[in-house]
N, C-alpha and C positions, 0 to 999 in steps of 0.2 A: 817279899821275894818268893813266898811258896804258892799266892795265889793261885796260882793255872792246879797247883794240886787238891788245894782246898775247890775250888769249883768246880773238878771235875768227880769228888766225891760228895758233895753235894746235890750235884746235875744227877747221880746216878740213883742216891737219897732221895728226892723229892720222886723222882719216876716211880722208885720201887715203890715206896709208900704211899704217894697221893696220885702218881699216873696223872691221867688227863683228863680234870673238872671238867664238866662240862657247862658252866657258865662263864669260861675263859675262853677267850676268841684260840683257837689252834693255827700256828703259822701254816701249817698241811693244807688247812682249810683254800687260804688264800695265795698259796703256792698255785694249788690245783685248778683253782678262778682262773690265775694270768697263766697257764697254760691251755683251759681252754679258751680264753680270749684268744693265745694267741693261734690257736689251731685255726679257729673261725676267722681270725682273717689271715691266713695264708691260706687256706682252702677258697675263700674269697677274690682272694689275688690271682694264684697258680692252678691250671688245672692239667696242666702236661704231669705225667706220672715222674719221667727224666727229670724236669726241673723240679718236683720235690723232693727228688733223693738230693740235692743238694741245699735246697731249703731246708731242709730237717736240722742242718746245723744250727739254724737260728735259735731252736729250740734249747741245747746246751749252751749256747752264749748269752740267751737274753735271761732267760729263765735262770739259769746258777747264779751268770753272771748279777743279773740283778739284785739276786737273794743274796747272793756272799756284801755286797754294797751297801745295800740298806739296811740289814743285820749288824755291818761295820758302823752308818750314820747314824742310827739307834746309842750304839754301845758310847759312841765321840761325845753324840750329845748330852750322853746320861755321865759319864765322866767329867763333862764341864758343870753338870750340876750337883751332883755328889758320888767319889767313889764307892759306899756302900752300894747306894742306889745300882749302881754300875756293874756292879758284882752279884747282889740279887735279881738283876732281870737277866745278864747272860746264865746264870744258876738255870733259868727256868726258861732260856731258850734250847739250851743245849737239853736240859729233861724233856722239852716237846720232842727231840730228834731220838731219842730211847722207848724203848715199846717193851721193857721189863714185864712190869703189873698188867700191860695190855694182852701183852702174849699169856702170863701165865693163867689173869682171866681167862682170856679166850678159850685155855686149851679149858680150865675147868668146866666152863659153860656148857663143855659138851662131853667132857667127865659124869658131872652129874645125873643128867638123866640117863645115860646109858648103866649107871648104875643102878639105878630107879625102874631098868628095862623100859623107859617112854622113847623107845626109837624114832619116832617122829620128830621130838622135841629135840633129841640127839644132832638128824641130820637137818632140821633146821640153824641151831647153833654153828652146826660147821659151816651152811652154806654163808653163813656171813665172813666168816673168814677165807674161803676158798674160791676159786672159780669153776671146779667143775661141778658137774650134776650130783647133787646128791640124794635127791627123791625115792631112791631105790635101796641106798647103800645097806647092807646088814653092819654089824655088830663089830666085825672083824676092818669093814673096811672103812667103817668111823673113824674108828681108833687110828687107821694108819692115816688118814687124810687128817689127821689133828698131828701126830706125829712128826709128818713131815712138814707142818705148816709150823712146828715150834723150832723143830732140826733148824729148817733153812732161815727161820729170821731169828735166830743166834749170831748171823752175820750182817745182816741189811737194818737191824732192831737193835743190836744192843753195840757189839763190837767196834764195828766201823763207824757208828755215831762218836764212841768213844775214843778212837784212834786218829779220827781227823778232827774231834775237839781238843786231844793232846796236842795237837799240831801248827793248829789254827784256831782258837778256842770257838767261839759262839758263829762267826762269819765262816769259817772253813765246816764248822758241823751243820749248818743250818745250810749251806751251798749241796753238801753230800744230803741232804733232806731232799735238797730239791732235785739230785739227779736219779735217786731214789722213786721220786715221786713222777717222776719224766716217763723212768722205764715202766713202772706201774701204770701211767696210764696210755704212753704214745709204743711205747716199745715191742709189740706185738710183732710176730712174722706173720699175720693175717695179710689179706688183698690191701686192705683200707692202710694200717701202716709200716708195711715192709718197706715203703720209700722214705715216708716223711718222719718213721720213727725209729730207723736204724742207728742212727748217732746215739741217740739216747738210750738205744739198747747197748750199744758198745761203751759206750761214756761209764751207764754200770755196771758194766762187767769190768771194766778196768780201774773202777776206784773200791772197789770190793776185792779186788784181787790178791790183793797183801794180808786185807783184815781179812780172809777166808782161813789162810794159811797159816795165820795166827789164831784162829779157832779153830783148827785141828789141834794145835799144840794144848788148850787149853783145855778141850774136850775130853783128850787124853791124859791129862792132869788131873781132872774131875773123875777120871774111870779110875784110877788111880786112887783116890780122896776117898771113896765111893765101894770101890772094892770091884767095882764092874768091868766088865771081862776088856780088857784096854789092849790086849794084843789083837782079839776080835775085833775093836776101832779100827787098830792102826792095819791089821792087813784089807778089812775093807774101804778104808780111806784112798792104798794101793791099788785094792783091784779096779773098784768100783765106780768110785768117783767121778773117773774120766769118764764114764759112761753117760753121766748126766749132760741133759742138752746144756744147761749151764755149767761154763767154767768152775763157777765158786758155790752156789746151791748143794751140789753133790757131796761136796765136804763137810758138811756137821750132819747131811742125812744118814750117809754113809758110815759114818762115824758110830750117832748113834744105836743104827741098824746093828754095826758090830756091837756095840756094848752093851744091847741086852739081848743078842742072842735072838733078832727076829729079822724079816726081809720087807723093806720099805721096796718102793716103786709096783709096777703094776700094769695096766689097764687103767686109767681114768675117762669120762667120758665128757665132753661140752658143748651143750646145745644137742645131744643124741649121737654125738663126732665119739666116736673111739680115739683115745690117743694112748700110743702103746709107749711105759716109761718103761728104762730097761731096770731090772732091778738091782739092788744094793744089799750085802747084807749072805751071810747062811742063814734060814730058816733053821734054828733048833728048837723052836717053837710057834706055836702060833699066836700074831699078837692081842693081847689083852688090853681091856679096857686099863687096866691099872699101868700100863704102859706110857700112857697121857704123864701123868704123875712123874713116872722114873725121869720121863723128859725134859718135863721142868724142872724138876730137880737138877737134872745134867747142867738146862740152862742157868740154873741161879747159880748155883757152883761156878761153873767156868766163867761166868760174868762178873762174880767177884775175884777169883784170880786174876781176869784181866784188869780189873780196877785196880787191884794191888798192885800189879807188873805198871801200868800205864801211871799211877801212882809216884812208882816209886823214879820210874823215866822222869817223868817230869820236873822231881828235885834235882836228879842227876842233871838235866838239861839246864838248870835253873840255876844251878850252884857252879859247874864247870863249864859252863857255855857263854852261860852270859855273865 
């Protein structure tokens, strides 16, 4: 009867601790294949600009659609051959949809040598996680481009994998993978997909929507936990937020910007493009390398409060629903 609670502390178990081996094939991997298959031939087929804003829907219907199904005829099969079986492979579909140990690697990878002062080796590390330039960056604006790359996949990395696996276990979380992985790579406003990748920018911005707002709550629980200035979250959560070109991104950058007292957003630049982000946050000081650190902490914190709340939903759901 509790299984959906046990596998989702599990799922969250294996991310944090083992992350993503890499002699295991990653479902991301093969998400991201049949999307660009299926780019190449709809760019193949259609070359009217018009009729690919309306093609572009193919891309959230075949793509989720297919990943929520085969994820479901995976799990049928593996339950006609043994329930444990069944339970350890959704365990470790639903951890490939979490980016815990990935993120907080990440952020230290570029922790480290700026600790070390190897600036170079600094803005190489972040260029793997980011997309703008970072060839140039100093010291200061490492730190925030690590910052905000941990802020905002607090929602798209740990939350909402874990919100739509409360819901829909391994088929609903591994579907939200794929629309994840849609806007990451078709969802651009550039020339190339402001037609044919618009749905999939909207598709996640509206399934991130709820999990967003449910990381502000959690954020501010962690400032709280933390001792960190949690009214500074929450009035920049108010000001700020909406400032962000994304709906739901805005909300844990914002957040964190208030809770330690520093100012995210900026000037970022891509390909030599100036792109002016509006900022987030009072500047009461200027951010520090150790500020990587505070962040991931925020995120580990409010990632297990939400496992505890999602937790504890899922007995409630469990016991008086069904």
């Amino acid at each position: 009867m509790l299984t959906t609670s046990i596998i989702l502390v599990f799922s969250y178990l294996v991310d944090r601790f083992v992350g993503d081996p890499r002699n295991l094939p990653h479902p991301v991997i093969f998400i991201g294949k049949g999307i660009s298959l299926l780019e190449k031939l709809i760019r193949k087929v259609f070359h009217d600009e018009r009729k690919l804003k309306v093609v572009g829907l193919l891309f959230p219907i075949v793509i989720v659609g297919l990943t929520y199904l085969l994820t479901a005829i995976v799990l049928i099969i593996a339950h006609q051959i043994n329930n444990w079986l069944a339970i350890c492979i959704e365990v470790w579909l639903i951890s490939t949809t979490i980016a815990t140990k990935g993120l907080a690697d990440a952020g230290r990878d570029v922790y480290k040598p700026l600790q070390e002062k190897d600036l170079p080796k600094a803005r190489q590390s972040l260029g793997m996680i980011v997309g703008r330039d970072t060839h140039s960056l100093d010291e200061n604006e490492i730190s925030r481009g690590t910052i905000e790359t941990v802020a905002e996949n607090i929602v798209d990395a740990i939350i909402s994998p874990l919100f739509y696996a409360l819901i829909g276990g391994a088929p609903l979380a591994m579907a939200y993978r794929a629309v994840n992985t849609l806007d990451s790579m078709v969802g651009y406003k550039n020339e190339k997909y402001r037609n044919l990748g618009w749905a999939s920018a909207r598709l996640d911005d509206l399934c991130n929507y709820i999990p967003a707002r449910i990381t502000a709550v959690l954020i501010l629980a962690a400032c709280w936990i933390t001792r960190l200035d949690i009214r500074g979250a929450w009035s920049s959560i108010k000001n700020d937020a909406k400032l962000h070109p994304s709906p739901n991104s805005g909300i844990p950058e914002a957040a964190v910007a208030g809770a330690l007292g520093i100012q995210l957003g900026g000037t970022n630049y891509y390909n030599g493009i100036a792109s002016h982000r509006a900022k987030m946050g009072v500047p009461k000081r200027r951010i520090e390398a150790n500020d990587i650190l505070h962040t991931i902490k925020i995120m580990h914190i409010s990632s297990i409060i939400g496992l505890v709340i999602f937790f504890i939903l899922s007995i409630f759901i469990t016991v008086y629903v069904y």
